[in-house]
Residue, then its C-alpha position, 0 to 999 in steps of 0.5 A: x466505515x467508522x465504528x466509532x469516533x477513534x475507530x476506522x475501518x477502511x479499503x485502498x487501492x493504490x496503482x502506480x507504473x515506474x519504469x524498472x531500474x534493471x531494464x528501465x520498463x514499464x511495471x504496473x504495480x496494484x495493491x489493495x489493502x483493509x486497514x484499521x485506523x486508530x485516532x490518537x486525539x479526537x479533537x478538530x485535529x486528529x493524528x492516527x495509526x493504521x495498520x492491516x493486511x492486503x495483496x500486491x500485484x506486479x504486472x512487468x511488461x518485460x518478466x513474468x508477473x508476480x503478486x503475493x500478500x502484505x503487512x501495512x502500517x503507517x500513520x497521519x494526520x486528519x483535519x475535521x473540516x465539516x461534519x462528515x468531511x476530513x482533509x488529510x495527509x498520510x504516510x504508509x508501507x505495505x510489506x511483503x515477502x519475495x524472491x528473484x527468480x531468473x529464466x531462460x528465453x524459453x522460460x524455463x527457470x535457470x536460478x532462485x535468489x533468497x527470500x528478502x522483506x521488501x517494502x512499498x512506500x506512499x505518501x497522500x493526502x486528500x479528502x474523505x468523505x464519511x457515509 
């Protein structure tokens, strides 16, 4: 939805499933964000910034899940290819807060670790088309 030429405001979904480094299982990771995003230039080629708030969630197939909130900022660059179509190419990251937890095989919890800042990282590029 863009509130107007500079000014977007836009929802994302993302999923992906690596294999875990520690054990090498399946771990379905979700995020959905609400983003802004502002355009440097307004030219055919338009750089921009993003940056907003959303949730992660982590399904392991081999621990107990876990989801929590984030912070994402980022940046791009977009092409006006026609009027209400935009071929672009962005990177961003989804920041958000967690902790090691270790249980026993009847799940009960045998340690914590500290909290640590992590970060989820992507790279895309597509096509959007405005409404």
């Amino acid at each position: 939805m863009a509130a107007d030429r500079r000014f977007s405001i836009l929802m994302d979904f993302a999923q992906v499933d690596p294999a875990r480094k520690t054990t090498g299982k399946s771990a379905r990771v979700s995020s959905l964000r609400a983003l802004g995003q502002c355009r440097i230039l307004t030219g055919s080629i338009r750089p921009y910034l993003m940056g907003g708030f959303g949730g992660v969630l982590f399904n392991f197939e081999d621990a107990n899940d876990t989801a929590g909130g984030s912070a994402s900022a980022g940046g791009g660059v977009e092409y006006a290819a026609w009027r209400r179509t935009r071929i672009f190419a962005e990177y961003s990251a989804a920041f958000y807060r967690m902790r090691s937890v270790t249980y026993s095989s009847t799940g009960s919890v045998l340690s914590t670790g500290e909290r640590t800042t992590d970060a989820l990282q992507s790279v895309a590029a597509g096509v959007s088309v405005g409404f």
